[in-house]
C-alpha positions as CSV (number, residue, x, y, z in Angstrom):
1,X,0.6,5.6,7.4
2,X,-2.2,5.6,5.0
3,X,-2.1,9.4,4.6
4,X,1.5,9.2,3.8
5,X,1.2,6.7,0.8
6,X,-2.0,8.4,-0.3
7,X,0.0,11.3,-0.1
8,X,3.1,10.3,-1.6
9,X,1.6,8.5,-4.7
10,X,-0.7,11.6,-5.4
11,X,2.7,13.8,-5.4
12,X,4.3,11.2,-7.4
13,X,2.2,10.8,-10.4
14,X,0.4,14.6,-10.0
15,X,4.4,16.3,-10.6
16,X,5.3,13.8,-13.6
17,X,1.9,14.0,-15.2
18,X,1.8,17.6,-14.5
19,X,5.0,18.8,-14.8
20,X,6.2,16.4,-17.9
21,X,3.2,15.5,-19.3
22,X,4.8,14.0,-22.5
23,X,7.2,11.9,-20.1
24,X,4.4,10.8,-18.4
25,X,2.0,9.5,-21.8
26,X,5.1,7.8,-22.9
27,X,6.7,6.1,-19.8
28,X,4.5,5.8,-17.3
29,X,4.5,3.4,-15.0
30,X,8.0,2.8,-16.3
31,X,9.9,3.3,-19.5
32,X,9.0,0.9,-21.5
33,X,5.3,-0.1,-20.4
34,X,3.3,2.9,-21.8
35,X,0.2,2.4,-20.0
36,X,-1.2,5.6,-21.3
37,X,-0.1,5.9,-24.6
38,X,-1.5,2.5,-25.1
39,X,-5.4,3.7,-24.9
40,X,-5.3,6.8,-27.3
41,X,-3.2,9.3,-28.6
42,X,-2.0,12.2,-26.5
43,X,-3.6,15.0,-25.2
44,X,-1.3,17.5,-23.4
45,X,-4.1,19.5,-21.6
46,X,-6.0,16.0,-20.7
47,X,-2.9,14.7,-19.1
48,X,-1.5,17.9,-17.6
49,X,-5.2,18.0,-15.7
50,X,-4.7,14.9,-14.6
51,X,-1.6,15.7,-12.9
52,X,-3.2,18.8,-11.6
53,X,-6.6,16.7,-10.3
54,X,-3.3,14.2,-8.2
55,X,-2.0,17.4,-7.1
56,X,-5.1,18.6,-5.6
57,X,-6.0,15.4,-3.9
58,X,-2.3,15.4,-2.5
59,X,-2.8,18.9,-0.9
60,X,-5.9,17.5,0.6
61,X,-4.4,14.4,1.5
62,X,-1.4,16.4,3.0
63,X,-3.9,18.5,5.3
64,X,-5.6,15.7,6.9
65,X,-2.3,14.2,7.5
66,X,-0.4,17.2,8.9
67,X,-3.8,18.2,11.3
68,X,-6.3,14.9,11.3
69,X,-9.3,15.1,12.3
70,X,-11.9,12.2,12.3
71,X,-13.8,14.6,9.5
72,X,-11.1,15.6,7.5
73,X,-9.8,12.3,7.3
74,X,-13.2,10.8,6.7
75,X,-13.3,13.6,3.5
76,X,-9.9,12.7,2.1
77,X,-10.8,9.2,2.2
78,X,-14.4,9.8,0.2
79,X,-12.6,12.0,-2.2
80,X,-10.2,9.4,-3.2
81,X,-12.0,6.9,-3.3
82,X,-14.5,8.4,-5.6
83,X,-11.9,9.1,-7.9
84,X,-10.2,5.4,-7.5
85,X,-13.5,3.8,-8.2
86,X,-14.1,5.6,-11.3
87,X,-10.8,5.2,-12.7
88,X,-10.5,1.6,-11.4
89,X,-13.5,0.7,-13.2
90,X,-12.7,2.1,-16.6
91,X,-9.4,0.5,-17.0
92,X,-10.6,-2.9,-15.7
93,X,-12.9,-2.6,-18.7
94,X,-10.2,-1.4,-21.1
95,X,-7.6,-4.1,-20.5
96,X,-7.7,-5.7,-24.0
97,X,-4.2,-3.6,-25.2
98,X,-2.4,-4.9,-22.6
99,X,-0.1,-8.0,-22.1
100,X,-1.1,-10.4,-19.2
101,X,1.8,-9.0,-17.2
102,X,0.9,-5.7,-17.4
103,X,-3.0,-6.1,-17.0
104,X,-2.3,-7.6,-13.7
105,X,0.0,-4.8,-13.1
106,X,-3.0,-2.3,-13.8
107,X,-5.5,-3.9,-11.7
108,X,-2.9,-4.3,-8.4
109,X,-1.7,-1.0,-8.8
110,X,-4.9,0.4,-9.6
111,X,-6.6,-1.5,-6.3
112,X,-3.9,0.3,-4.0
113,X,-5.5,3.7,-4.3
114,X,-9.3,1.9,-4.4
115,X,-8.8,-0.1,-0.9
116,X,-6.4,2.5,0.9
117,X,-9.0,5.2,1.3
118,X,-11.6,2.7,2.2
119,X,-9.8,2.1,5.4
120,X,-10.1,5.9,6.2
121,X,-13.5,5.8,6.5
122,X,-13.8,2.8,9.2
123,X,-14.8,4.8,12.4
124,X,-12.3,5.3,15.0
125,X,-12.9,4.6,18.4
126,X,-12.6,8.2,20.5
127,X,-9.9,8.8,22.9
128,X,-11.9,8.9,25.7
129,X,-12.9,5.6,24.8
130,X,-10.2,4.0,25.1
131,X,-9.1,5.8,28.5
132,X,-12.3,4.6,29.8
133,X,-11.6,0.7,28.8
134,X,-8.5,1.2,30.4
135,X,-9.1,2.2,33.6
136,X,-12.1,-0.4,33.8
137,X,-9.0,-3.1,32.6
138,X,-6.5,-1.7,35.7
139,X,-9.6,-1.9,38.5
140,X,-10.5,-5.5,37.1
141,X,-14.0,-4.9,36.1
142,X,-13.6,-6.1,32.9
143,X,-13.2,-10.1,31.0
């Protein structure tokens, strides 16, 4: 589940900033807020590579979803967490342009990437593991 809305808000934001990268300084999160034309003017090739640096992580996100494995998983998480701290960090120190409303917007929907991939990286018990604890459950050896 993670995977997916890792994935999904990677696709999301990589194809508008990528794709429509004027579409995305003006309107993004939603016509009318202008998160990102709010802290400077507008830089097609800046924007169009961040829409290309979403799409990437989306691929890799993508991967480890469609074939997981504890590494893979653990790798998409680092990666995008990495990134979310970074870019978490600078707009929490650049919320002076915005109103209340949409400062709080910024830090919630800033926080989903930053806490998402954290939970990726909590070790998973194995498989065998947990056949083991069940077979000690069904013979009664265990409290």
């Amino acid at each position: 589940m993670i995977l997916a809305v890792l994935a999904g808000l990677g696709a999301a934001v990589g194809v508008w900033a990528a794709g429509f990268p004027t579409s995305f300084y003006g309107d993004f999160p939603v016509p009318g807020w202008r998160w990102v034309a709010l802290l400077g003017p507008y830089n097609e090739h800046l924007v169009r590579d961040v829409g290309a640096f979403y799409l990437g992580l989306t691929a890799l996100t993508v991967a480890a979803w469609r074939r997981p494995s504890a590494d893979l998983v653990r790798a998409t998480g680092a990666a995008w967490l990495t990134f979310s701290a970074v870019h978490f960090v600078w707009h929490v120190l650049h919320l002076g342009v915005f109103s209340t409303a949409q400062a709080v917007g910024n830090v919630v929907a800033l926080a989903v990437p930053l806490v998402l991939p954290v939970l990726l990286l909590i070790p998973r018990r194995r498989e065998s593991d947990r056949r083991g604890e069940e077979a000690l459950d069904a013979v009664g050896h265990r409290q």
